[in-house]
N, C-alpha and C positions, 0 to 999 in steps of 0.2 A: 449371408450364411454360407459357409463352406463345409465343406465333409469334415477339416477336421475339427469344427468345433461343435459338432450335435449331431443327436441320430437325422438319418436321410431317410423320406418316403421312396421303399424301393427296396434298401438294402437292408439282410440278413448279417446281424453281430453275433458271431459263435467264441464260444471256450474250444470248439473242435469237437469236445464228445457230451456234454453232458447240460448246458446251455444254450442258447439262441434265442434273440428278441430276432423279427421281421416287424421294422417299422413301414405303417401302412399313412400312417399321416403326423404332422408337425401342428399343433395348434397354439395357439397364445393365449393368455389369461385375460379377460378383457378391460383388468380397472390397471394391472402391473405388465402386462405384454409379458410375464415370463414366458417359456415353449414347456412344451409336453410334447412330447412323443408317444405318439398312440400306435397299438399293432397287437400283436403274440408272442410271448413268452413262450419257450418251451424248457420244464423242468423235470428231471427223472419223467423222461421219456413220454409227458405228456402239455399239449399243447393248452394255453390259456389266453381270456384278453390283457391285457396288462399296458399301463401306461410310465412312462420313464420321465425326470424332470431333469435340469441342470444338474444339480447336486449327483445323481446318479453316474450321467455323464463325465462328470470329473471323477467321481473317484473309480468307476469301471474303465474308463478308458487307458489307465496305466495297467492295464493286466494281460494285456496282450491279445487282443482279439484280434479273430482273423472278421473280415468284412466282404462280403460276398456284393460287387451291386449291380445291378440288374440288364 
């Protein structure tokens, strides 16, 4: 796995003002091995737990985030 193909345990994905996951761990499905990304969410200015899959991943990562990592 590399940084650009799934969230990292570690680094902070922002929109700049008004989104941010902080992914705190990567886990796999245990019968398909898909990944999940597990961490916080932050939306209108308030923080949640929130988990990210594949799917997520492709189609957020054309929008330009900036990536903060640690």
């Amino acid at each position: 796995m590399t940084d650009d193909d799934f969230f990292q345990p570690g680094h902070t994905y922002s929109d700049g003002d008004l989104w941010a996951f902080r992914c705190d761990m990567v886990t796999t499905h245990p019968e398909d091995g898909e990944r999940t990304a597990l961490g916080w969410r932050r939306c209108n200015g308030q923080w949640d737990p929130y988990a990210y899959g594949p799917n997520d991943w492709e189609i957020s990562s054309v929008v330009g985030w900036s990536v903060e990592k640690p």
